[in-house]
C-alpha positions as YAML, in Angstrom:
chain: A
units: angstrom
residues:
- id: 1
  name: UNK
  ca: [7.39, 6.23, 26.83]
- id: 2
  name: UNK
  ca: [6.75, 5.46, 22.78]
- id: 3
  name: UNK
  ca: [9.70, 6.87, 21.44]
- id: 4
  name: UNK
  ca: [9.14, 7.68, 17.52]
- id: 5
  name: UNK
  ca: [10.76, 8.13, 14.24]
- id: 6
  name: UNK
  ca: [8.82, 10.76, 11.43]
- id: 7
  name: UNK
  ca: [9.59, 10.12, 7.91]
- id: 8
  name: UNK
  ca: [8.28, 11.78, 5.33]
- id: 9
  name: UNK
  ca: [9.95, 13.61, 2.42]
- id: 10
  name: UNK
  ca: [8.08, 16.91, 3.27]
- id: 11
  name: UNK
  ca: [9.59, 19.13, 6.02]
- id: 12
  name: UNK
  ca: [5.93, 20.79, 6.84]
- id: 13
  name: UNK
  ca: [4.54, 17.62, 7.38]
- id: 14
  name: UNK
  ca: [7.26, 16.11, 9.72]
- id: 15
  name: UNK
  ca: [7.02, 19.30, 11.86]
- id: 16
  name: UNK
  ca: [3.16, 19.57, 11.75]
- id: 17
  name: UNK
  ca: [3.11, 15.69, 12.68]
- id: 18
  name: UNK
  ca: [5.84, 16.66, 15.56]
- id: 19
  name: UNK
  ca: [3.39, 19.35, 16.97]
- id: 20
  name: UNK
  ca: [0.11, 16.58, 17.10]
- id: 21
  name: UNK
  ca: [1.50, 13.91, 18.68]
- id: 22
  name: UNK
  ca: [1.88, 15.73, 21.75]
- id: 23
  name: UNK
  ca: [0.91, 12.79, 24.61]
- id: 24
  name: UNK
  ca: [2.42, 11.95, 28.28]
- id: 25
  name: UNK
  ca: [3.37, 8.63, 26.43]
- id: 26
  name: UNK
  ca: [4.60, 9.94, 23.34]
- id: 27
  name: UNK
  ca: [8.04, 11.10, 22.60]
- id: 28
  name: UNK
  ca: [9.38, 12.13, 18.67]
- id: 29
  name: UNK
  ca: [13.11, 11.12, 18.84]
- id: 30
  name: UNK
  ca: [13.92, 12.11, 15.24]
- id: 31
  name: UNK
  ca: [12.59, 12.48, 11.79]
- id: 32
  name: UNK
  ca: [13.72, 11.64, 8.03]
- id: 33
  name: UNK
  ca: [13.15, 13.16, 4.67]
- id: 34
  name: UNK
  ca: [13.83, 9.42, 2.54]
- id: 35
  name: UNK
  ca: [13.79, 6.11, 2.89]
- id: 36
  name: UNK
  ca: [17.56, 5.51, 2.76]
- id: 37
  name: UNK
  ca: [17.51, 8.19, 5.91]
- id: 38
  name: UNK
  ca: [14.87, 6.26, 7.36]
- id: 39
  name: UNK
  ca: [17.09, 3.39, 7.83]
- id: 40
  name: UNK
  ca: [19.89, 5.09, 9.07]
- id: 41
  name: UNK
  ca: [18.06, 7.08, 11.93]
- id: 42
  name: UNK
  ca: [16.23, 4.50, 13.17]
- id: 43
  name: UNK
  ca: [19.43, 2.30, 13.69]
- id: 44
  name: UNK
  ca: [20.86, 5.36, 15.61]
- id: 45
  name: UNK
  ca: [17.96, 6.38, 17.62]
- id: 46
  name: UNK
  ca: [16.07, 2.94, 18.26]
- id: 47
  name: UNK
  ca: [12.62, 4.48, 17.81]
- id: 48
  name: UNK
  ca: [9.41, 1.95, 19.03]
- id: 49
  name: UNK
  ca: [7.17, 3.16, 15.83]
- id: 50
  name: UNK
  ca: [8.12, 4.67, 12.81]
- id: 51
  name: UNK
  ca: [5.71, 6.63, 10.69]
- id: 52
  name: UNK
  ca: [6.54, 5.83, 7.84]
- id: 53
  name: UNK
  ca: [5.51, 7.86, 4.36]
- id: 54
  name: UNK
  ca: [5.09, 5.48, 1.30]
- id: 55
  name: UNK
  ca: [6.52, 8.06, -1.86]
- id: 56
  name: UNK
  ca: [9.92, 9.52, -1.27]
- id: 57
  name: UNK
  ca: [12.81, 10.19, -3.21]
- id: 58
  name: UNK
  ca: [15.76, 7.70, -2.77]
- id: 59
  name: UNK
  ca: [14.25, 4.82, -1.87]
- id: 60
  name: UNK
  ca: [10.47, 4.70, -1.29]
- id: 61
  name: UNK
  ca: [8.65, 3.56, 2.02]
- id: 62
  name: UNK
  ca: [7.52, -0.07, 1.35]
- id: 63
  name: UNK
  ca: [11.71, -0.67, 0.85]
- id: 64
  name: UNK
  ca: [12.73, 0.89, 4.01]
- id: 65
  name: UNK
  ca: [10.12, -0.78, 5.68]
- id: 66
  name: UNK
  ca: [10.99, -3.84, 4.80]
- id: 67
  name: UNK
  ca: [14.59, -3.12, 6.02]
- id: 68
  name: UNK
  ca: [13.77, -1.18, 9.33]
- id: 69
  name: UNK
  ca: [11.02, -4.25, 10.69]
- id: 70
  name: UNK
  ca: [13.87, -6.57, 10.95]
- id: 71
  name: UNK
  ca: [15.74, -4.61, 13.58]
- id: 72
  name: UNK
  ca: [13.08, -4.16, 15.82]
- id: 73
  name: UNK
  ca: [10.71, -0.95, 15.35]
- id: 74
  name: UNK
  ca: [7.26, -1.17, 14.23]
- id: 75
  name: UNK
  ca: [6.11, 0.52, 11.33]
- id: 76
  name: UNK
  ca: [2.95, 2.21, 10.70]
- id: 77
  name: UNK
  ca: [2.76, 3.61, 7.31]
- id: 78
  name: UNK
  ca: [1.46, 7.13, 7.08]
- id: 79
  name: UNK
  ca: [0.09, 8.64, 3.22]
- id: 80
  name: UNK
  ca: [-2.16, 9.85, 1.17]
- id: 81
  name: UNK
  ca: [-2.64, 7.01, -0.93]
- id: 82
  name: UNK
  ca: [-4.79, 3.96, -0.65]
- id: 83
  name: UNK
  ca: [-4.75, 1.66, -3.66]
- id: 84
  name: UNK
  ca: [-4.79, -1.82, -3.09]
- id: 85
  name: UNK
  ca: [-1.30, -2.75, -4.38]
- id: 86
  name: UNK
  ca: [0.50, 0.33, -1.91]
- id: 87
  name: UNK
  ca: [-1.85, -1.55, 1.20]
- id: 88
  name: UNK
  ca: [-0.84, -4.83, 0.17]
- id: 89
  name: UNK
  ca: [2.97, -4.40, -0.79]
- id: 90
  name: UNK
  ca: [3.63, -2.49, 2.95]
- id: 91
  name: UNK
  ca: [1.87, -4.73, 4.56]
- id: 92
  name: UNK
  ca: [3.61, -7.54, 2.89]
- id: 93
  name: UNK
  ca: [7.32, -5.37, 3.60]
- id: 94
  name: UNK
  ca: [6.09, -5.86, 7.30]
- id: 95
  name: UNK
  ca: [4.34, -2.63, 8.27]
- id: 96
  name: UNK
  ca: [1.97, -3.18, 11.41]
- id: 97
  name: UNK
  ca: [-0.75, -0.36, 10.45]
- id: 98
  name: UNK
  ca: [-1.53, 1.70, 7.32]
- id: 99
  name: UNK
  ca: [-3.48, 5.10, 7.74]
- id: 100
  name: UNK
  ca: [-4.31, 7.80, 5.91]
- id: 101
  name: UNK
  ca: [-3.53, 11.62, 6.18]
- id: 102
  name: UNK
  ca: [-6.37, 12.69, 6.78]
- id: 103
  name: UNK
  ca: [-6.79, 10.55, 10.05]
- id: 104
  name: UNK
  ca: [-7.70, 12.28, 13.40]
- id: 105
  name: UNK
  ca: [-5.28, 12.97, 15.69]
- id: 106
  name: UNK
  ca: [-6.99, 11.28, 18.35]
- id: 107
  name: UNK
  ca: [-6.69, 8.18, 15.62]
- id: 108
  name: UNK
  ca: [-3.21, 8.78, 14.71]
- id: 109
  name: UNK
  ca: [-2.04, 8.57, 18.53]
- id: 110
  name: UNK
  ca: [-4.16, 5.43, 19.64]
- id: 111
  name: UNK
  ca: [-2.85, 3.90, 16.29]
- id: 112
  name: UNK
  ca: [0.94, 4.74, 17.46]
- id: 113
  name: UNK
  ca: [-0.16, 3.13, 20.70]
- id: 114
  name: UNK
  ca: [-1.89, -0.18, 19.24]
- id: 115
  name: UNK
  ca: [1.44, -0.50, 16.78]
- id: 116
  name: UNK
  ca: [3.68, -0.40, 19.78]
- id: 117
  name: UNK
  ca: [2.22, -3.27, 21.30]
- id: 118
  name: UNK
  ca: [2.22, -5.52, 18.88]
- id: 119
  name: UNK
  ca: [-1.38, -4.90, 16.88]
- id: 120
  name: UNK
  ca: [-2.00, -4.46, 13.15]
- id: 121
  name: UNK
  ca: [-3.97, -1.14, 12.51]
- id: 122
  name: UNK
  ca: [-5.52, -0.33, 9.23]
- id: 123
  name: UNK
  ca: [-7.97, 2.53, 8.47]
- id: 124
  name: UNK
  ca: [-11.38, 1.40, 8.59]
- id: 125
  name: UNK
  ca: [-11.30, 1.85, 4.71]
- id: 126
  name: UNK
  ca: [-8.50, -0.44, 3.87]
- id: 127
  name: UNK
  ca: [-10.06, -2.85, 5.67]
- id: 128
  name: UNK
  ca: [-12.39, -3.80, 2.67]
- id: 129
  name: UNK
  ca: [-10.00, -3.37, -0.09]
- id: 130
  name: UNK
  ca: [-7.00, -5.37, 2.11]
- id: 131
  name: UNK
  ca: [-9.45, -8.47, 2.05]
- id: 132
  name: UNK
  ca: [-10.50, -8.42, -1.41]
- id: 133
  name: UNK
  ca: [-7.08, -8.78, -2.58]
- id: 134
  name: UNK
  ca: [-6.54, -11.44, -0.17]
- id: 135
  name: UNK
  ca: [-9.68, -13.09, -1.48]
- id: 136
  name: UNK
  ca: [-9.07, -12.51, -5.06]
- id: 137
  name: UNK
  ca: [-8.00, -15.55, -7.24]
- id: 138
  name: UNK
  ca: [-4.67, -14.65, -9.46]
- id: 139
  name: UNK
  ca: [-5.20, -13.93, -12.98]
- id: 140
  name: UNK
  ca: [-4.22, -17.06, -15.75]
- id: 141
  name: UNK
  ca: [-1.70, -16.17, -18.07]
- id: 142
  name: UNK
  ca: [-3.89, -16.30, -20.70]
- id: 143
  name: UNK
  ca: [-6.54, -13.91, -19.17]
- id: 144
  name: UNK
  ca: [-3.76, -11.52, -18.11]
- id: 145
  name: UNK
  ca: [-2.76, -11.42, -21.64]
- id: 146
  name: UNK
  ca: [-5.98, -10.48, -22.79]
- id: 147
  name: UNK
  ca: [-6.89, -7.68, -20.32]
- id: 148
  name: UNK
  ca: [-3.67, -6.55, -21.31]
- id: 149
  name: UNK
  ca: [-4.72, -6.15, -24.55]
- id: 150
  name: UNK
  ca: [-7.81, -4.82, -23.36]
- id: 151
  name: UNK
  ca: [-6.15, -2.01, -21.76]
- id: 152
  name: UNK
  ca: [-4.39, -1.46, -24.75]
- id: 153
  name: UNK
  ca: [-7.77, -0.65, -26.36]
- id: 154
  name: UNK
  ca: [-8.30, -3.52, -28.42]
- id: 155
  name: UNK
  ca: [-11.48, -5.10, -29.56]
- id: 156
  name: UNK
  ca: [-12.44, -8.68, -29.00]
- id: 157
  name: UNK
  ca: [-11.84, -9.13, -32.46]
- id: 158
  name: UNK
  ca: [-8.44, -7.63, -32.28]
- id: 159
  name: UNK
  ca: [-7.20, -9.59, -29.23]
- id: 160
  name: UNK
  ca: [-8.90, -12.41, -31.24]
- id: 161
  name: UNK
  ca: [-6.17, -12.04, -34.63]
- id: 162
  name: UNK
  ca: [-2.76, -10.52, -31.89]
- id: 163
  name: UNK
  ca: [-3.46, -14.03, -30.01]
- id: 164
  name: UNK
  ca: [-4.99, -16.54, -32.90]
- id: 165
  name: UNK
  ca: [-7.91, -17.19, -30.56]
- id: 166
  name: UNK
  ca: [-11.70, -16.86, -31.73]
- id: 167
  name: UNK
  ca: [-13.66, -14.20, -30.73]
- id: 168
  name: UNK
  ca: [-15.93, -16.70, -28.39]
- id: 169
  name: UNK
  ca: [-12.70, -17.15, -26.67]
- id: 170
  name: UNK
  ca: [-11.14, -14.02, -25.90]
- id: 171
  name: UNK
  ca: [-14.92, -13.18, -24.68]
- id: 172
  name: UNK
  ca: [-14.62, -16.63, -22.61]
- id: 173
  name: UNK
  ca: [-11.39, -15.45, -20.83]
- id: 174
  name: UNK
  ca: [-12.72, -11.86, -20.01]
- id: 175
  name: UNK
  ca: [-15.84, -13.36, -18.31]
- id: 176
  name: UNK
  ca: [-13.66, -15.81, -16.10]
- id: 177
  name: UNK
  ca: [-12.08, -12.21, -15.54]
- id: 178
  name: UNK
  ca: [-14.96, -10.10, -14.74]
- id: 179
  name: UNK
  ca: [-16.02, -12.80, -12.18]
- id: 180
  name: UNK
  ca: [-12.78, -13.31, -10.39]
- id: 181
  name: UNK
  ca: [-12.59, -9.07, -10.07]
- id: 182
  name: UNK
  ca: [-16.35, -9.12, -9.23]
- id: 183
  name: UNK
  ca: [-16.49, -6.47, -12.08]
- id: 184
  name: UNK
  ca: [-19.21, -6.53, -15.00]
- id: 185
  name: UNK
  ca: [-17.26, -4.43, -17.82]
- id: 186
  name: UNK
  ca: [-13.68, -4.33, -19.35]
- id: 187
  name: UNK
  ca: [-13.04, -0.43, -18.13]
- id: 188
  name: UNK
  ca: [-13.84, -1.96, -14.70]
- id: 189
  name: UNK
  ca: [-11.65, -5.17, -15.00]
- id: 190
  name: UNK
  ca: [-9.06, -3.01, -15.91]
- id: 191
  name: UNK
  ca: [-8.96, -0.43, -13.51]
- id: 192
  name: UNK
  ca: [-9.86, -2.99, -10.82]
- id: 193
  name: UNK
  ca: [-6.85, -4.76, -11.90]
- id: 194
  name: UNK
  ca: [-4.10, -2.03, -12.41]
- id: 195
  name: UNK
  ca: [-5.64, -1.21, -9.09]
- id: 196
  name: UNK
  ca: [-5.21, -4.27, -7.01]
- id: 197
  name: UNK
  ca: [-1.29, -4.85, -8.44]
- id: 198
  name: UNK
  ca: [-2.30, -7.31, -11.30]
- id: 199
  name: UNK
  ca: [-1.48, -5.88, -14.34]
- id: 200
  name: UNK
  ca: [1.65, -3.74, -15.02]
...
């Protein structure tokens, strides 16, 4: 028996995930509405998966993850969001599968299954955007600095005079930029990198 733990800051959705994962194999043991509550129950209850939601009050899911992998449950993060910075930073807290809300039930269960023995599961669309930011080469400072500026709305020009670099630079630096984020414009570059966790 797969004994798990539901958290997720929305009441509906703990008790409409309670009512799906209804298996021979499959046993809900308890559910939380935050991260800090996460932690607690699954100390008391000793689930083998938690489902874990990413945005909660309190403390959000990539925290609690990171605390609740050391003492034994897997977690397999459960939410509507799929950028490449949430996929990377719960995988990185420890999380053995990321799916998405919208996943089948039939998916949902054989992911519960795969996580308690041991697998990695990831929604065929993370898989993609999990690599890339594996693949990605960091940012320099410098080039940071000037998408930073970019997203600021600057011109070349601009960036040019804030940095006392020429013009030929600053366009230098943004097409070591585009190449790296496989991107061909600066809206791109910058919403490629806000995306992927490079730029705050």
């Amino acid at each position: 028996m797969i004994r798990i733990l539901l958290v997720d800051d929305h009441p509906v959705v703990r008790q409409g995930l309670r009512g799906m994962l209804v298996a021979d194999d499959l046993e809900v043991v308890g559910d939380a509405g935050s991260g800090a509550e996460a932690i607690a129950q699954a100390a008391l209850l000793k689930p083998d998966v938690v489902l874990m939601d990413l945005r909660m009050p309190e403390m959000d899911g990539v925290a609690a993850t990171a605390k609740i992998v050391g003492t034994g449950p897997r977690v397999l993060v459960l939410t509507t969001y799929e950028t490449d910075s949430d996929i990377l930073r719960a995988v990185e807290a420890g999380a053995s599968g990321y799916l998405l809300k919208d996943s089948t039930t039939e998916d949902l269960i054989a992911a519960i299954r795969a996580a308690s023995r041991g697998e990695t599961v990831l929604a065929p669309s993370m898989v993609a955007k999990v690599v890339g930011q594996v693949r990605t080469p960091p940012l320099s400072a410098r080039e940071a600095e000037v998408l930073r500026l970019v997203a600021k709305g600057m011109s070349n020009v601009e960036i040019g005079r804030t940095l006392f670099i020429s013009e030929a630079t600053v366009k230098t630096h943004l097409l070591r930029v585009f190449n790296k984020l496989g991107v061909s414009d600066r809206t791109a570059a910058v919403t490629t990198a806000l995306d992927r966790g490079m730029l705050q």
